[in-house]
C-alpha positions, 0 to 999 in steps of 0.5 A, a space after each residue: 971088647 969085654 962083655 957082661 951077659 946077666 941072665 941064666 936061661 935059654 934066651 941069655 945062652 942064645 945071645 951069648 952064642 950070637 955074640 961069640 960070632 963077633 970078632 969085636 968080642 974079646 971075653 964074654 963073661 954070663 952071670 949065672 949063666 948056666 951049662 951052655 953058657 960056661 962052654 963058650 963064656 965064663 960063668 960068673 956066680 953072682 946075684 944080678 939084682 945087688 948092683 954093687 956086686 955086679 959093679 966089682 965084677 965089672 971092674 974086675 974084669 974090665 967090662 966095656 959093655 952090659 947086656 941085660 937078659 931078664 927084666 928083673 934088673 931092668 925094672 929095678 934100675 940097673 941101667 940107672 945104677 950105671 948112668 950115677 956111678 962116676 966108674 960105671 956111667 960111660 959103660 954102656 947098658 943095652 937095656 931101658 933105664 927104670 922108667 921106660 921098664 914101667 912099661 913092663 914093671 906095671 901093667 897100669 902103667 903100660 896101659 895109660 902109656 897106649 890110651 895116651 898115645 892111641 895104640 890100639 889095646 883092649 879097653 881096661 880099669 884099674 883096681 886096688 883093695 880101697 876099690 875092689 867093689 868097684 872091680 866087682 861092678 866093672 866085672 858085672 859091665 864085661 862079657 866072659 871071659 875075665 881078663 884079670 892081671 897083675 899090675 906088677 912082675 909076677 914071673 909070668 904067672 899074674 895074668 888069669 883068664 876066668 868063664 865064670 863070673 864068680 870065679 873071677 869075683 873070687 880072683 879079684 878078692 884073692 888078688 887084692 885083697 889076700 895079696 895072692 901075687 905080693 906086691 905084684 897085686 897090689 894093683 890089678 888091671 881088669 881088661 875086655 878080653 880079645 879073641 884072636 891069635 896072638 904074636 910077638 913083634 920085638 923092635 930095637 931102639 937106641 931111643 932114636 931110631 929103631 929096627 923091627 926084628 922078625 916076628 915069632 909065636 910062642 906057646 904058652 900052655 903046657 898042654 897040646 891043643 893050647 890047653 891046661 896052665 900057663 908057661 915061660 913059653 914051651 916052644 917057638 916059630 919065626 916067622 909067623 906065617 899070618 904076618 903078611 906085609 898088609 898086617 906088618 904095615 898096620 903093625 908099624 902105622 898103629 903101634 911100632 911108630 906111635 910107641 917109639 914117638 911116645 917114649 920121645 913125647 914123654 921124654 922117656 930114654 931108652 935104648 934096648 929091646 921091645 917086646 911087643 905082644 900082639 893079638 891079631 883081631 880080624 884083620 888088625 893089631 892090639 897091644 896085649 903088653 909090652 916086655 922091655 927085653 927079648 922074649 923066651 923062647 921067641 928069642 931062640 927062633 929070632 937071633 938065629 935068623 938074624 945075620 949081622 954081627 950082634 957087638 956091632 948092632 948093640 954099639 950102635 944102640 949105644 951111640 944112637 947110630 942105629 940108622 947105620 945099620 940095616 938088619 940083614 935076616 934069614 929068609 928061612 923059618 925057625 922053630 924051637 921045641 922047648 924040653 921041660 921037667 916033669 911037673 912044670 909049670 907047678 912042683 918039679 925035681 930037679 938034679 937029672 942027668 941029661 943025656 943024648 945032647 952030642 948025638 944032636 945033628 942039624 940043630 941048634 941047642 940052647 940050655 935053659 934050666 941046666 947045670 954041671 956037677 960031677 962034669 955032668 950037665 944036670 937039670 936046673 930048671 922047669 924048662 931045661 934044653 931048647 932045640 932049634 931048626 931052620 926049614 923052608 916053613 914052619 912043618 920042616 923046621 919043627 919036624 927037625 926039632 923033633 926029630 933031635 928033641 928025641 935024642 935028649 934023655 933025662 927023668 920026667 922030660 916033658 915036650 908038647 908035640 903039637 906046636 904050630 898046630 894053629 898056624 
């Protein structure tokens, strides 16, 4: 079989290396991909949100299946450009068609979708610039901090969470009215804020059945202690040590179950991956978001504890036989440290050689932001190399990751030293 891979990070290196464990697999192509991905696939230079190139390059090259990495192409449609399309519609996309990717592509959205279905989440409303006096009554009516975000894709960048009630009157005006994320912040969901520590729980559906994938915690802030702006995610663990069989019980009972029975009530397809984001409160589960595809870097600490062969899981997603398959997962913790560029999240160079990678032992590597000029893999990217181990907890297997991580030379190299310092 011949498969298409769109996407360019860590998380598409990842999936691309797992499926080149399948001997279902004849040719992998990845679009753009990155230096990782173009030595074990074929990258292909292409946009990946105009659909009608990404149609001639799947003609071409007779693709037979289409895996969507980020959510971009998701949320714009691609499944559906492929179910219209007399040449393309028997080709299957793993990835939910533009409606189900609401649930990512609009904040708004996703929350009416959990009060609907009753998925505990926190309690909201919804602003736009006609009702920005209205959002500055609601703020009056919380307690800080303010949880303020935008309703559309923002590149992980529109959720702000303010102290001071001023300032988040200011974020308000900046959002709604002086378009600080673009049409992203047209609308803007103002929310309770829940103090509790978070995870991520990926499940994947054929829009039938459903398997729960191991849970991962990322880290999001660029600084140690969790602290200065927000990331892509510098790093990850799986599985979360808190998670017990008591919390994954209410986990499934109160939100994996009621998502999937809600997408069949409202008559929503979906075949693909959901990324649920979750806080532990006390003792119980709430929604933060949804994603409608894998999470990076919880991807690079997932896939690898996962033993079955990835062509097979996703042909059953493709015929809904979902219930065929049981998940067979790696009883052992993963941990991946993610390397990043000097200056990221804000203004960084790129362009640096990147050094060491072949002196890495007893470690995975995954390529994030990266590239080749000059037969020298350069660095392409705010986040650049994610280095994952496997260990008997969560202490072994960061300690390996490390341990390689200081093997990787290039300009500005940047790592938090902290991960799973809260666990």
């Amino acid at each position: 079989m011949n498969i298409l891979l769109l996407g360019s990070g860590g998380r598409e290196h990842t999936l691309a290396w797992k499926l080149t464990q399948s001997p279902k697999l004849q040719r992998l192509f990845v679009a753009p991909g990155n230096a990782g991905t173009s030595s074990i696939a074929t990258n292909l230079h292409l946009n990946i949100n105009d659909f009608d190139e990404v149609k001639t390059a799947v003609l071409y090259n007779n693709i037979q299946m289409v895996i969507v990495g980020p959510e971009d192409p998701l949320v714009n449609g691609i499944h559906d450009f492929f179910l219209k399309d007399p040449t393309l519609k028997d080709i299957p996309v793993i990835g939910p068609e533009k409606h189900a990717a609401t649930l990512e592509g609009s904040k708004d959205f996703a929350k009416q979708f959990m009060i609907r279905h009753g998925i505990p989440t926190a309690a909201y409303q919804s602003f736009t610039a006609e009702t920005v006096e209205e959002g500055f009554a609601f703020l009056n009516t919380l307690k800080p901090p303010y949880v303020l975000k935008a309703d559309g894709l923002a590149a992980g960048k529109g959720v702000v969470i303010l102290q001071d009630i001023e300032e988040a009157r200011a974020e308000l005006s900046q959002m709604l009215l002086e378009s600080k994320f673009g049409k992203a912040s047209t609308t803007v969901v103002i929310e309770e804020f829940l103090s509790g520590i978070e995870l991520s729980c990926f499940v994947l559906t054929d829009g039938k059945h459903y398997e729960v994938l191991p849970t991962a915690k990322d880290y999001k802030r660029i600084g140690e202690g969790d602290t200065g702006l927000n990331t892509g995610g510098m790093g990850a663990i799986s599985p979360v040590p808190f998670a017990d069989s008591i919390f994954m019980e209410k986990v499934s009972q109160q939100i994996i179950i009621p998502t999937i029975q809600g997408l069949q009530k409202d008559n929503i397809p979906y075949k693909g991956f959901i990324f649920i984001g979750l806080i532990q409160v006390g003792e119980d589960p709430y929604v933060i978001e949804y994603n409608v595809r894998l999470g990076d870097p919880e991807t690079e600490v997932v896939l690898p504890r996962i033993k079955n062969d990835l062509v097979t899981v996703f042909e059953a997603i493709a015929k809904q036989t979902l219930d065929t398959v049981d998940l067979e997962i790696d009883e052992r913790t993963a941990a991946t440290v993610m390397t990043v560029s000097g200056g990221y999240p804000e203004a960084y160079e790129k362009g640096f050689e990147i050094r060491g990678l072949e002196t890495i032992k007893d470690s995975l590597v995954f390529h994030a932001g990266t590239t080749i000029k000059d037969n020298k893999i350069i660095t392409n990217g705010g986040r650049v190399i994610a280095v994952t181990s496997f260990g008997k907890d969560h202490i072994e297997a960061l300690q390996k990751s490390y341990r390689n991580v200081e093997k990787i030379a290039f300009k500005g190299k940047y790592y938090r030293k902290d991960l799973g310092f809260d666990l």
